[in-house]
N, C-alpha and C positions, 0 to 999 in steps of 0.2 A: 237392300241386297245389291251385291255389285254385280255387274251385267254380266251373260254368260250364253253363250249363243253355241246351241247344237244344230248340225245338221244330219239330216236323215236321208239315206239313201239305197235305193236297191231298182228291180225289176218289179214289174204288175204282178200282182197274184202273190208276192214274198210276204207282204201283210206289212208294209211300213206303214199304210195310212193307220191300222190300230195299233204300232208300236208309239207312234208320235201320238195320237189322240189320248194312250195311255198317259206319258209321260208331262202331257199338257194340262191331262186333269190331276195327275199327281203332283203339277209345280203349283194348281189353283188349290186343290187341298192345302197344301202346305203354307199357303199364303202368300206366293210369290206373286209379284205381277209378272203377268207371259202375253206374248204373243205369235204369235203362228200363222204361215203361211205351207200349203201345199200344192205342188203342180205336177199334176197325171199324164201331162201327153199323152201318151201312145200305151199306156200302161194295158189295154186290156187285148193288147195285141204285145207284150211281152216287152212294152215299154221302159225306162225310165223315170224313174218313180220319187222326189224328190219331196222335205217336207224340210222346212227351216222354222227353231222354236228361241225365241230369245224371252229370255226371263232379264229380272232384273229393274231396279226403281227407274234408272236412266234411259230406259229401253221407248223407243216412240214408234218404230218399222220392228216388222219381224224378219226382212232381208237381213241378211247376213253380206257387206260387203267379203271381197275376193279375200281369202287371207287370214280371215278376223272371225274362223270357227274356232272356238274353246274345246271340242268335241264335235268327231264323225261320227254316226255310228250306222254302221251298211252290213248288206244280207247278203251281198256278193262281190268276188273279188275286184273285179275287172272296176266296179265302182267304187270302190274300197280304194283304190290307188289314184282314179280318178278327182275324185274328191278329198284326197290327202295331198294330191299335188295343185290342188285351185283352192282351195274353200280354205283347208287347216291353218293354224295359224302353227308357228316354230314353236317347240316346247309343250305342245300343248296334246291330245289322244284320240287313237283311232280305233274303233271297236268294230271289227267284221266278221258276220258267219264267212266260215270256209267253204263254200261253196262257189262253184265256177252256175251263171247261165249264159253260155260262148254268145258273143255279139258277132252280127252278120259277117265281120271281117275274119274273126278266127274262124265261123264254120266256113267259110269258102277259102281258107288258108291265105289272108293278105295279109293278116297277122296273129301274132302269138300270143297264146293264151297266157293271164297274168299268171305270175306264180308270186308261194309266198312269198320266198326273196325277192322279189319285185319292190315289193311292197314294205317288206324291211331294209332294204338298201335307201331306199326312195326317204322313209319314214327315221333313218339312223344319222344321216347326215343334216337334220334339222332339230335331234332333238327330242322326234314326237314318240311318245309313249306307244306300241302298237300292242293290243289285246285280242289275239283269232281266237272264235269261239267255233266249235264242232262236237255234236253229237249221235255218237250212232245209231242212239237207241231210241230218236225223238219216237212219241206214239205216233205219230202225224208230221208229216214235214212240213205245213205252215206254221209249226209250233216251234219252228226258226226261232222266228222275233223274240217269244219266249225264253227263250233259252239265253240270248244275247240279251235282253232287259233284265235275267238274274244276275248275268257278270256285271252287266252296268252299276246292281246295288250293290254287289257284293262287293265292288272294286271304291263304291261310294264316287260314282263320275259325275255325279249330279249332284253338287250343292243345296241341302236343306232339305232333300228327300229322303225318307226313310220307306222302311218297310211298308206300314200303314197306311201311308199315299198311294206308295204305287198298287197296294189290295184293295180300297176304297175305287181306286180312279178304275181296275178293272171291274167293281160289281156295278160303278156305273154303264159299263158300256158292252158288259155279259150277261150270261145269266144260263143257268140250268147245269147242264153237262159241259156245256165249251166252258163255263166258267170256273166249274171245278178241277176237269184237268188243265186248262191254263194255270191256277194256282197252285195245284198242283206239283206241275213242271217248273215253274216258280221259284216254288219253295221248298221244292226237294233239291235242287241245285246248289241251293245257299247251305244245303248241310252236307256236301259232295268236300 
């Protein structure tokens, strides 16, 4: 397989570290070789939440240098632009819930809060495919991630992954009730 390096991004509490743990055991299902790295900072104080997954035979680091992401995919905006203007690579796609959580600088007004056009202005003049995901009616608002991982298949962002992966890689890492309405949300979405 030829290398293909996503990066994941959002705040503490948004649920990246289970969207990337999904998608890591759906690249091992699938038979990809992966690799992965994640870093929390500050995450449980409304941190910075960062996880980098490189699939791929040629793949030795799960860093991602500056530039050289084949796919973002963020749970908020303000990181959603961040990480499309350092990580993305030209030509290449950014997937973000639409949701704002204001960083210190917009709530005390030194600056402004991103908006979408931001983020397609930013994301148009390179090329990069941009895909915002928003739901009104999630059951649960950690079920963000959710929601964004069904556009991910639906849109097939992920080479060699299908359906099957990504429901195996969640009964690995669920079970009971959380696991039913996550696939639930899932896969009601893919038929939306």
């Amino acid at each position: 397989m030829k290398a293909f390096s996503i990066y994941l991004t959002g705040v503490g509490g948004q649920g990246i570290g289970l969207i990337s743990e999904i998608i890591l055991r759906a690249a091992d299902h699938a038979g990809h070789p992966v690799k992965s790295v994640d870093t929390h900072g500050l995450a449980q104080r409304g941190g910075i939440v960062v996880s980098q997954i490189r699939m791929g035979d040629t793949v030795f680091s799960p860093l991602i240098p500056s530039g050289q992401a084949d796919l973002v995919i963020s749970l908020e905006r303000h990181e959603a632009l961040r990480a499309a203007g350092t990580v993305l690579k030209d030509r290449a796609c950014l997937i973000y819930y639409n949701t704002v959580w204001q960083p210190l600088p917009v709530r005390l007004n030194q600056a402004a809060e991103v908006t979408e056009n931001d983020i397609r202005d930013l994301c148009r003049g390179r090329g990069i495919q941009v895909i915002s995901v928003f739901q009104t009616d999630l059951p649960d608002i950690r079920m963000q991630n959710m929601a964004v991982l069904s556009e991910i298949h639906r849109h097939g962002l992920i080479p060699g992954i299908n359906r099957k992966h990504y429901q195996a890689a969640m009964a690995d890492l669920m079970s009971g009730t959380m696991l039913e309405e996550n696939r639930s949300l899932f896969d009601k979405r893919l038929t939306v």
